[in-house]
C-alpha positions as CSV (number, residue, x, y, z in Angstrom):
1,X,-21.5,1.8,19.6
2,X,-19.4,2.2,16.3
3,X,-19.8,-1.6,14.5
4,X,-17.3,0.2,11.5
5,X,-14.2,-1.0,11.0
6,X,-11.1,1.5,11.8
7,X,-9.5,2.7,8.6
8,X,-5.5,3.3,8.2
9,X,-3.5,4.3,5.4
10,X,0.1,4.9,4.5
11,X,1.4,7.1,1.2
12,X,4.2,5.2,-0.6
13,X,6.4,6.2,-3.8
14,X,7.8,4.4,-6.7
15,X,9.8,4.1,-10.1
16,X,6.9,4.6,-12.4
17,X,8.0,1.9,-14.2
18,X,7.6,-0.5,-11.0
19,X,3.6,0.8,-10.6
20,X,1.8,-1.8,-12.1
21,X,3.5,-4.9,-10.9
22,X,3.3,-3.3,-7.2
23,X,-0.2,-2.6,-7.4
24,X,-0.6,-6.2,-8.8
25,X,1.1,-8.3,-6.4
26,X,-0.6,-5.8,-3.3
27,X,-4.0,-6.7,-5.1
28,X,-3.1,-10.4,-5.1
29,X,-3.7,-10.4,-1.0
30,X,-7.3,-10.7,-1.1
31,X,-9.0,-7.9,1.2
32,X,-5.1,-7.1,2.8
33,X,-5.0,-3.3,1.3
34,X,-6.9,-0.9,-1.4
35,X,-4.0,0.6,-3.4
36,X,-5.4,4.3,-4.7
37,X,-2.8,6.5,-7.2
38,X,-2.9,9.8,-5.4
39,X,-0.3,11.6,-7.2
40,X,-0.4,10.0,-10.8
41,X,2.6,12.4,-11.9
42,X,4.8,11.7,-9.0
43,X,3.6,8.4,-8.4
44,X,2.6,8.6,-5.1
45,X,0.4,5.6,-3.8
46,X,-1.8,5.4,-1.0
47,X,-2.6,2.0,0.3
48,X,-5.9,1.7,2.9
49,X,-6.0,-0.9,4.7
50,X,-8.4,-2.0,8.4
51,X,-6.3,-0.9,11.8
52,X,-6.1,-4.6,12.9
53,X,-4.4,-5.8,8.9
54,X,-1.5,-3.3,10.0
55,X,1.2,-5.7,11.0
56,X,0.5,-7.7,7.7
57,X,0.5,-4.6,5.4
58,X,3.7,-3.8,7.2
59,X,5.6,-7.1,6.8
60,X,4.0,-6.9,3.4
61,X,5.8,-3.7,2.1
62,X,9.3,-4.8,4.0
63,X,9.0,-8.5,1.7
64,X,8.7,-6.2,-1.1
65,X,11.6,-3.5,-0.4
66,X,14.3,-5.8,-1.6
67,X,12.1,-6.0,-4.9
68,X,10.5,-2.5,-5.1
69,X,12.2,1.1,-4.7
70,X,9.6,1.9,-1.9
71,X,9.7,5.6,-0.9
72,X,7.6,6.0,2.4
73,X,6.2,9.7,2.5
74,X,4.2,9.6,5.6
């Protein structure tokens, strides 16, 4: 029996310029998502998040698209 927890992830980019306050306003959902820079000259972000969070991370990143210039790459 596997007790671990099913891992999903989804690789985003962004303006440079709109990194920071992403990454900060993802971080502000406790335990929702890890955000990781994959691509630091491209910036190309990869957010982690548990299988069963996938809905939330979703309506997440469409509350956001008005905001942020979120590229999906995946």
């Amino acid at each position: 029996m596997n007790d671990r927890p099913q891992l999903k992830s989804t690789l985003i980019a962004l303006p440079p310029a709109q990194v920071v306050t992403f990454k900060s306003i993802v971080e502000s959902y406790d335990n929702l998502a890890t955000l990781r820079t994959e691509d630091p000259r491209n910036s190309h972000l990869r957010l982690y998040f548990g299988a069963d969070q996938a809905c939330e991370v979703e309506r997440l990143l469409a509350s956001l698209a008005a905001r942020f210039q979120i590229t999906r790459l995946e």
